[in-house]
N, C-alpha and C positions, 0 to 999 in steps of 0.2 A: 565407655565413658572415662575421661582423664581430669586429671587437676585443671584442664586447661576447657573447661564446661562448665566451672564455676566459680561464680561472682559474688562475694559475701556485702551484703549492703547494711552499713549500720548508720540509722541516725541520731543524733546525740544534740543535747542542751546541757550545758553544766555541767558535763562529766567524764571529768578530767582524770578523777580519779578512778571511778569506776571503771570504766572502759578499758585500763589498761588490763586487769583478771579477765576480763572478754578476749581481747588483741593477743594477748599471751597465751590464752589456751587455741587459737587457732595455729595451723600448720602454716609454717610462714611461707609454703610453695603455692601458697591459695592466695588469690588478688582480692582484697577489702579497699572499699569504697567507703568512706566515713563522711555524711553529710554533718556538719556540724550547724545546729542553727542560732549561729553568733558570726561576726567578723570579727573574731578574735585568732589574729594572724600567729599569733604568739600559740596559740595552744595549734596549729596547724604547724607551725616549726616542729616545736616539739614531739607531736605525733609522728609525723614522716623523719622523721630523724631517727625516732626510738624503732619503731616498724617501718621497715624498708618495703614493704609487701602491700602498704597502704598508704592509699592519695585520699587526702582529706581535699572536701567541698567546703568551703565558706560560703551562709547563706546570705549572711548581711543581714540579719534578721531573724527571730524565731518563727518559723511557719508550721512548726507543728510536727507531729509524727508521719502524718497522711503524705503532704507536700512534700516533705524532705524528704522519703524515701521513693518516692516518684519521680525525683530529682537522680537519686542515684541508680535506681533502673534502669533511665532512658540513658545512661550512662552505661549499662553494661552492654559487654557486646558476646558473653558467652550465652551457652544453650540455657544456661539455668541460674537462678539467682536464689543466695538463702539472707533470707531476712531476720536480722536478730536485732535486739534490744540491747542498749551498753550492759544491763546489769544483767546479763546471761553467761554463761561458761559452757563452751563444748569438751564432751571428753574424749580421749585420744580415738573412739571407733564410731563417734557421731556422722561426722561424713561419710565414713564407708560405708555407713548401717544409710544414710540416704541415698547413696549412688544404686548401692543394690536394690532398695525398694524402687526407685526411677527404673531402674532397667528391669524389672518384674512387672510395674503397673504403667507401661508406658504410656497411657490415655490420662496421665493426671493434670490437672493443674495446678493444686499444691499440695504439698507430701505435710502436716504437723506432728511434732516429737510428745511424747509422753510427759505429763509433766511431773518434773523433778523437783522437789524443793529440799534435797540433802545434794554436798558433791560428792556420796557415792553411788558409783552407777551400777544400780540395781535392774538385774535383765528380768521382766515382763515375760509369762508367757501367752500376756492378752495376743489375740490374732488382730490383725492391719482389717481394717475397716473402713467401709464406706462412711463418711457424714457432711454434715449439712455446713460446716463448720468450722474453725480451727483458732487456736488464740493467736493473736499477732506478736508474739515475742518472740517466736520463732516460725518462719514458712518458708520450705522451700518449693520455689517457683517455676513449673514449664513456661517457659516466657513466650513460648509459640501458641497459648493458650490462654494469650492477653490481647492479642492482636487485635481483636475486633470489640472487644469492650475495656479496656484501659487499664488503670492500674486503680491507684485508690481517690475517691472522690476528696479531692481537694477545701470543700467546703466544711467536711470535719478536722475543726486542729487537733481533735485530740478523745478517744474513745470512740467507739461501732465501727471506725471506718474498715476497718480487718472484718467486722460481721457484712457491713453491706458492701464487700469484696466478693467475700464469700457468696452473699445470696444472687449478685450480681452472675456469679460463673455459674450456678447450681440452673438458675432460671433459663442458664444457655445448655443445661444439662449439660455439664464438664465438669469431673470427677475431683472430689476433693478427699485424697485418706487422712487417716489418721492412724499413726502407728507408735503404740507404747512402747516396744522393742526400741527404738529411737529415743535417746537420752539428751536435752540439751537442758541443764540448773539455769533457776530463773530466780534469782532473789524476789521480783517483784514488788513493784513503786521504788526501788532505789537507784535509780537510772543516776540522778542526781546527788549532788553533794550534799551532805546530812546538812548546813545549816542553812539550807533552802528548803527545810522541810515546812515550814509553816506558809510562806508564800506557793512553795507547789501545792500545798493541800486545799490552798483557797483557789486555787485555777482547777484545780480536778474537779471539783465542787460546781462551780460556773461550768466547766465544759462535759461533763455528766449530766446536767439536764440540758443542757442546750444541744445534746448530743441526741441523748432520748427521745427528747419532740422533733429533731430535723429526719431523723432515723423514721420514726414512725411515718410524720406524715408522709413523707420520701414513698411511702409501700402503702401507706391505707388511710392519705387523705388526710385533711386537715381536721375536719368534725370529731373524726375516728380519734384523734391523736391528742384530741383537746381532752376527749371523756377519759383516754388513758392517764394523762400527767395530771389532771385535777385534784384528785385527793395530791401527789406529790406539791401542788401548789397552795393547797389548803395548808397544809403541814412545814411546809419553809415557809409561809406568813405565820402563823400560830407560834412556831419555834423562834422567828427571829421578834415574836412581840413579848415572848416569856422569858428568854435571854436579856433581853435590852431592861422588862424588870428587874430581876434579879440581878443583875450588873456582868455578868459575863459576857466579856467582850469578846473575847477569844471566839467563843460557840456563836454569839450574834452574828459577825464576822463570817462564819461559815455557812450558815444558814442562809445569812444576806444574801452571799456567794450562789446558793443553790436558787434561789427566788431570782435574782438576776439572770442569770442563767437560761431560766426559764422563760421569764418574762420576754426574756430580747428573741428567744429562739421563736416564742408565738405571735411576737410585732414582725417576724421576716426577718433582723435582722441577723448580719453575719457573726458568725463566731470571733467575737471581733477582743476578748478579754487575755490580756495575756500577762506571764506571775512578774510580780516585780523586786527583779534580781538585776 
């Protein structure tokens, strides 16, 4: 396996800043794909001018996590794709610690890294393991192992879509590892600019439960999925009636968020809420 088998695909909102600590810890002999979901032509200058090694996609629109990296998938043309999140950082033997695992378990469909939350890389000597599962801020992908069921369901903008990826490939019994030895730091929720913290935190909110009920019924039926989020729906009505007493808007606000959420994902509607930045 060579530099020229893999495709790094990152999709980004908002983060301009951050992404460049991602862009700079990769080896710039590696081809990144950067779906951006904005038509902000300006930050697509500036990216491919700073890293020669990456072509930024303009989506024209925020579509999400799911969408936009389904976008840059169908864009790669090498064997293998790693998927990362802008607020991640690889360290200098991350790649090579995936290419070896690739060429040891060659039945995979995607290989997931150990989670790191310091940037020092601490070597694991958990053993590489089968699971059901992987977090989505980092996966990398036999893409010949997508072929016949796609990449990720388009209907989630945002949270499960990486878990019903996962159960999607397991149900076709196709191998997913997970290997702690493999290091890639994830800050985690910082993808974006800190003063978009309160508008992203009221769309987490909204797309966390509308995620949950579409997730559920998705696998076990609408009846099944209603008895699961019910106490969650009891509990964002309750919350956003003891908020709006006591006057905290702020928490009302989020609450509201998570009752909406819900609400639209159990009338069928699409995940249609998106932050206003």
């Amino acid at each position: 396996m060579s530099v020229k088998d893999i495709t790094i695909v990152i999709a980004s909102f908002k983060s301009e800043k951050k992404i460049r600590n991602c862009l700079n810890s990769i080896d710039k002999k590696y081809t990144v794909i950067n779906v951006e979901n904005s038509a902000n032509q300006d930050y697509k200058r500036k990216i491919e001018e700073e890293f020669k090694n990456v072509y930024c996609i303009l989506t024209g629109e925020n579509f999400g996590y799911g969408k936009a990296n389904n976008i840059g998938l169908n864009k790669v043309k090498t064997k293998y794709a790693l998927i990362l999140n802008p607020d991640t950082e690889l360290f200098p033997d991350t790649l090579d610690r995936f290419i070896k695992l690739a060429n040891e378990k060659n039945d995979f469909s995607i290989i997931g890294p150990g989670i790191v939350e310091t940037k020092k890389n601490l070597i694991s000597d958990e053993k590489v393991r089968a699971v059901n599962a992987v977090k989505g801020y980092a996966m990398f992908l036999n893409l010949s192992e997508f072929k016949d069921i796609g990449f990720f369901d388009e209907n989630f903008f945002f949270f499960l879509e990486e878990i019903d990826l996962c159960k999607r490939l397991t149900k076709k019994n196709k191998k997913i590892y997970l290997s702690p030895n493999i290091k890639v730091y994830h800050e985690g929720g910082k993808s974006h600019d800190d003063s978009f913290n309160y508008q992203m935190e009221l769309s987490r909110n909204w797309h966390w439960m509308w995620s949950t009920f579409y997730y559920n019924k998705k696998y076990r039926g609408f009846i099944n999925s209603f008895f699961v989020v019910l106490p969650k729906l009891f509990s964002a009505i309750i919350k956003v009636i003891i908020y709006f007493l006591i006057l905290n808007k702020v928490k009302r606000k989020i609450y509201f968020q998570r009752l909406s959420g819900l609400i639209n994902a159990i009338l069928g509607k699409n995940s249609w809420y998106r932050p206003k930045v």
